[in-house]
N, C-alpha and C positions, 0 to 999 in steps of 0.2 A: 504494500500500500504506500502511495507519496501523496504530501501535501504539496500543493499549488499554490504558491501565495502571489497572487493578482492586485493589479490596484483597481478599486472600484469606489463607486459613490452611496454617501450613505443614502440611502430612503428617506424619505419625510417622515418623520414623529407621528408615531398614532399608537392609540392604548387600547386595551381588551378591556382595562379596568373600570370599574365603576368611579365617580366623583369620589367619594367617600374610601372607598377601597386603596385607591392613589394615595390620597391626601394619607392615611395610616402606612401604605406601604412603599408609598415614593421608590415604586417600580420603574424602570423605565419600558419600553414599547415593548412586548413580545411578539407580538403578529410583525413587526418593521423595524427590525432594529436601529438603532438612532446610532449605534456604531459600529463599524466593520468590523475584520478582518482580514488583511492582506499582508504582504510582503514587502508590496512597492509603494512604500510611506503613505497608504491610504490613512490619510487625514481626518479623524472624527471632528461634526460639526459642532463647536461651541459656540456661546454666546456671543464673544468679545476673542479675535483673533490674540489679543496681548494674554490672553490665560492660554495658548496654544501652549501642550509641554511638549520638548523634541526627547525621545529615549530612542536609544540603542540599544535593542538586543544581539550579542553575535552569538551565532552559531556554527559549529565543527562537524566533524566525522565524529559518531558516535556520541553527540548530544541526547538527554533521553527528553523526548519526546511530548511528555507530560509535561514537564517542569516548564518549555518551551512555547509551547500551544495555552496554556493557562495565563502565563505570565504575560503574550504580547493580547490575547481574547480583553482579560480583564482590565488592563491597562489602554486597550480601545474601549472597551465598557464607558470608561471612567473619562474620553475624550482626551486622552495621549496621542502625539503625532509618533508613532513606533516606524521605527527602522530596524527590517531586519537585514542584518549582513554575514557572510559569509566569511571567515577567516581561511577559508581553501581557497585553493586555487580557482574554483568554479562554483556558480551559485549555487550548483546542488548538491547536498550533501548526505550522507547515510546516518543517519541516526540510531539510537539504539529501535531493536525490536523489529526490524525489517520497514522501521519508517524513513520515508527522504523527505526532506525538507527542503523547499526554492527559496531564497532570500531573493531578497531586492536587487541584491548589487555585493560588489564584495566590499571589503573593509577598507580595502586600500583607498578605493570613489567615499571614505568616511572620513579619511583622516584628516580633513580642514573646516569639517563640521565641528557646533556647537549642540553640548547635548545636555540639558536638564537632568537626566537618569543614565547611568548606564548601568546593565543588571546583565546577569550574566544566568543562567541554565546551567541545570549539573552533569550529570552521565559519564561516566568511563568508557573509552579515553574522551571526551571529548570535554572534561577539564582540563586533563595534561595537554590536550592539544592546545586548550587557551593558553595555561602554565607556558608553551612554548613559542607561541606567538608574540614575537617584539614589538608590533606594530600595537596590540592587543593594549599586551603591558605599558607602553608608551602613552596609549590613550587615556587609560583606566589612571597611569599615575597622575597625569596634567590633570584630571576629574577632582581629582583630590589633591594636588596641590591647590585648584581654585577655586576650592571648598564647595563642591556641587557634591551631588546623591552621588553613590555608588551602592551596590547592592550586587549579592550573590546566593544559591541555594543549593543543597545537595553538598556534592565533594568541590566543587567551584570556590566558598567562600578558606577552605586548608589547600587545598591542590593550585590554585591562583593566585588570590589574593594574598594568602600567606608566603607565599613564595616570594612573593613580590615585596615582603614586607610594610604590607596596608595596612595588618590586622596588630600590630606590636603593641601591647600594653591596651587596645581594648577591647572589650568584652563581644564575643561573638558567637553563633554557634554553627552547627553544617552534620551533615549526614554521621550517624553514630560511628559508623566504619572510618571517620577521617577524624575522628575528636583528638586523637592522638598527636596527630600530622598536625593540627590546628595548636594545638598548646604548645607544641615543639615550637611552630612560629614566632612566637611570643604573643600568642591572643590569651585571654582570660576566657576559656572556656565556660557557656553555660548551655543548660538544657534547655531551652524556652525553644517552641515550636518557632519562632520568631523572635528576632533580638534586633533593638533598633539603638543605636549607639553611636549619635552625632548624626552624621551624614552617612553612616555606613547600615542596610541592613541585613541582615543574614538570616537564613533557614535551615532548616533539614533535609526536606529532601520530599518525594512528589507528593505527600500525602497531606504535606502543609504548604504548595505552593500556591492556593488558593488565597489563603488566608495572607501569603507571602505577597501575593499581587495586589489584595485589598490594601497591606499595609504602605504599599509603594504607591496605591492613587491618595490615599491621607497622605501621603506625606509631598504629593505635586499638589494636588488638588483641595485637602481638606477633612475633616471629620464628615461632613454633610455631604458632598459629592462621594465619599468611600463608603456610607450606609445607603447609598442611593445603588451606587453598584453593587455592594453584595445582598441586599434584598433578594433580589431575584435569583439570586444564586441558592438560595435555601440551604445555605450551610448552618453546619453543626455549630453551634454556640459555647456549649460547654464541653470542653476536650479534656479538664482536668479532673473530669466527673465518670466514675465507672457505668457503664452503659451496659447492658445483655441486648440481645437480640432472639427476638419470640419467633418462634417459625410458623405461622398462622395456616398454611397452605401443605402439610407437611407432607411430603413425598422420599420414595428411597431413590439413591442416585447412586447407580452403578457402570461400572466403564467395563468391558474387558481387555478395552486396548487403549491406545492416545483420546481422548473423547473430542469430538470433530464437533465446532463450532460455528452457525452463520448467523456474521454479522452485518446486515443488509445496511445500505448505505442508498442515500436520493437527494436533490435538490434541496435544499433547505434544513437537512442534518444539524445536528447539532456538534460539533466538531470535537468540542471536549469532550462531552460524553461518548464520542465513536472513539474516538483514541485513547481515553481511559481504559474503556471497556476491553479493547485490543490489546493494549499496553499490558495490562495485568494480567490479562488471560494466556496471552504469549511467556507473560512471565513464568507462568506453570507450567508451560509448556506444552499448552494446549495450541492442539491446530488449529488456527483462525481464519477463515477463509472469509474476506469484505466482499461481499456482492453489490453488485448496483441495482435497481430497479430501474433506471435509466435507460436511454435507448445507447451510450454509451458507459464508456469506466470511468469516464472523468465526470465528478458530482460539482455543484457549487453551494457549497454549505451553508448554516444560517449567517455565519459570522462574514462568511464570502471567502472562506478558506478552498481551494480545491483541492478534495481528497478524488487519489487514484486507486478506483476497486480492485482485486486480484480478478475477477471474473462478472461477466453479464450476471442476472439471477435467473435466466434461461438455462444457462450453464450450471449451475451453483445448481438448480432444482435436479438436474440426474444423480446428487449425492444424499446421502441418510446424513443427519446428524443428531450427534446426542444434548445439544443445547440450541434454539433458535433464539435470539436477544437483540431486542431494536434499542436504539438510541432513541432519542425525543427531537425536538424542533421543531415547530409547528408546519413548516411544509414539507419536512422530511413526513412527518406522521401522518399528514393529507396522503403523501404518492406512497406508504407502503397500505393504507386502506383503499387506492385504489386499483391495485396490484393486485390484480384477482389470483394470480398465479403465487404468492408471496402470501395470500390470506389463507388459500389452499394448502398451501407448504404446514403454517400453524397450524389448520385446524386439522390435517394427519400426526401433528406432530401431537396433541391435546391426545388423539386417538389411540394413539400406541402407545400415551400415556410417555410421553419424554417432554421432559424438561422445557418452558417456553418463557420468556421475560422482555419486560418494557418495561423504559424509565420516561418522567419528563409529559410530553403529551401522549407518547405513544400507546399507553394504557388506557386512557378516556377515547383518544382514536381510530386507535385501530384493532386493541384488542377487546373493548364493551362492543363497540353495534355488530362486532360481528357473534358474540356469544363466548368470547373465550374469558371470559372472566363471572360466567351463572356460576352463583351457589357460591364462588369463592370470597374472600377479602383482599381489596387491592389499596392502592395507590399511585400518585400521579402529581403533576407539578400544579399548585395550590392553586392556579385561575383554571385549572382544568377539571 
């Protein structure tokens, strides 16, 4: 699967929500998002061009992927001017988990630019590759001699920034596997999912790079534009609090072999959650095979990201699997309800009694009118 990163225009402003519902949840637009995602500095629309912020994301060979996709998403959310660049030789690059990634341009077409943020992605190697980048290191130190944001996540903030001697005497944290490497630096090591400490802020690694993006639009944008954006993100609130998880719908799930996964993909996807869902499930090592529903493999996502499917879902249909799992986005979850051949796939899959899941809208969508959710208990994204 690759991402596509295009420059495109945002859509005009329009809400699902009610007066009231807004005013409480200072969502912004779900049906039209009021800001992209792309590659090639697509520009999210603000009020007043002077609050424009310019961030620099780069990206390597073997950057992962999550940390990546969240970080430049949410920081378009939040109306960030995001650049991505390429520290290889060519825009495109391999990422962890069989992802490619297009940047804009490479680093080198960056290096007379002015940049508000610049943040960095974790992955191995594709810290070491920053670690080994002069131009990289060149930029990132000017960032902080003239006292702008820097910020890194995963093994990025010991494997770069430490190296680099950024992090000396303050306090940071980074992926548990490199806390080591990071105190060796002369950082003051802490646990905090997130650590903000002057101009510099640091993370863990992908499972907090959500919370790592929010904390990066407060810190261009503000406290009120960064609860504006994570609203609609529906994250977890209390992470310092023990949680269980009920299984409401319970079933046995058994493999005999690699258990073979489809994860359909269409216009209007929701990008994080396709690449979440792949990222992690790859990470098990399970076979994940992206289908398109599309009349090609190339999607245009909700955020305006182009993911590339592994196969048509004409194709994808002559195989069994033991898991089917849609992502959400409102016109991803329109084109897999009306994918007769895609509706058919699920409700054999309900039939023989295997494993079937949606997140987002895709459960109000696509899986109620067509009957795959009688009798059971679901959920779905809160205007849906």
């Amino acid at each position: 699967m690759s991402i596509l990163l295009r420059h495109v225009i945002p859509p005009p402003h329009s809400v699902l929500y009610s007066t009231s519902e807004k005013s409480k949840l200072n969502f912004p637009s779900f049906r039209n998002p009021r800001f992209s995602f792309s590659s090639i500095k697509a520009t999210a629309a603000t009020p007043m061009a002077s609050t424009t912020k310019k961030v620099l994301v780069p990206i390597a060979n073997g950057t992962e992927p999550i940390e990546a996709v969240i970080t430049i998403d949410v920081l378009r959310r939040g109306g960030a001017d995001v650049t991505v660049a390429s520290i290889e030789k060519q825009i495109r690059v391999d990422a962890t988990y069989d992802v490619k990634l297009v940047a804009d341009s490479l680093l080198s077409e960056c290096s007379d630019a002015v940049f508000d943020l610049i943040t960095l992605p974790g992955g191995i190697p594709g810290a070491t590759n920053f670690k080994n980048c002069q131009l990289l290191e060149k930029l990132v130190k000017k960032q902080v001699e003239d006292g702008k944001l820097y910020a890194a996540v995963c093994a990025s903030p010991a494997v770069a920034f430490g190296s680099w001697g950024l992090l000396n005497g303050l306090k940071a944290t980074c992926h548990p596997f490199f806390m080591d490497e990071l105190k060796s630096s002369g950082a003051i090591t802490v646990e905090s999912r997130v650590h903000e400490e002057g101009n510099v802020v640091t993370s863990r690694g992908p499972g907090t790079t959500m919370e790592f993006a929010v904390a990066l639009v407060e810190k261009l944008f503000g406290k009120e534009k960064a609860d504006e954006v994570s609203g609609p993100l529906v994250m977890r609130s209390n992470h310092g609090d023990e949680y269980s998880i009920k299984e409401l719908n319970p079933m046995q799930w058994t493999f005999d072999n690699v258990p073979q996964v489809l994860v359909p993909i269409a216009n209007g996807t929701e990008e994080m959650e396709a690449i979440i869902i792949i990222d992690i499930l790859r990470r098990a090592k399970v076979n994940v095979v992206v289908a398109s529903v599309e009349d090609s493999l190339e999607i245009l996502a909700s955020r305006k990201v182009k993911l590339e499917a592994d196969m048509l879902l004409d194709e994808a249909a002559k195989l069994s699997y033991d898991l089917i799992v849609l992502p959400g986005g409102l016109g991803g979850a329109q084109a897999f309800a009306k994918s007769e051949k895609l509706v058919n796939m699920l409700k054999k899959q309900r039939e023989s009694n295997r494993p079937y899941g949606a997140m987002c809208a895709s459960p109000a969508l696509v899986l109620e009118p067509h009957g795959l959710l009688k009798g059971k208990k679901a959920t779905a994204f809160p205007a849906m």
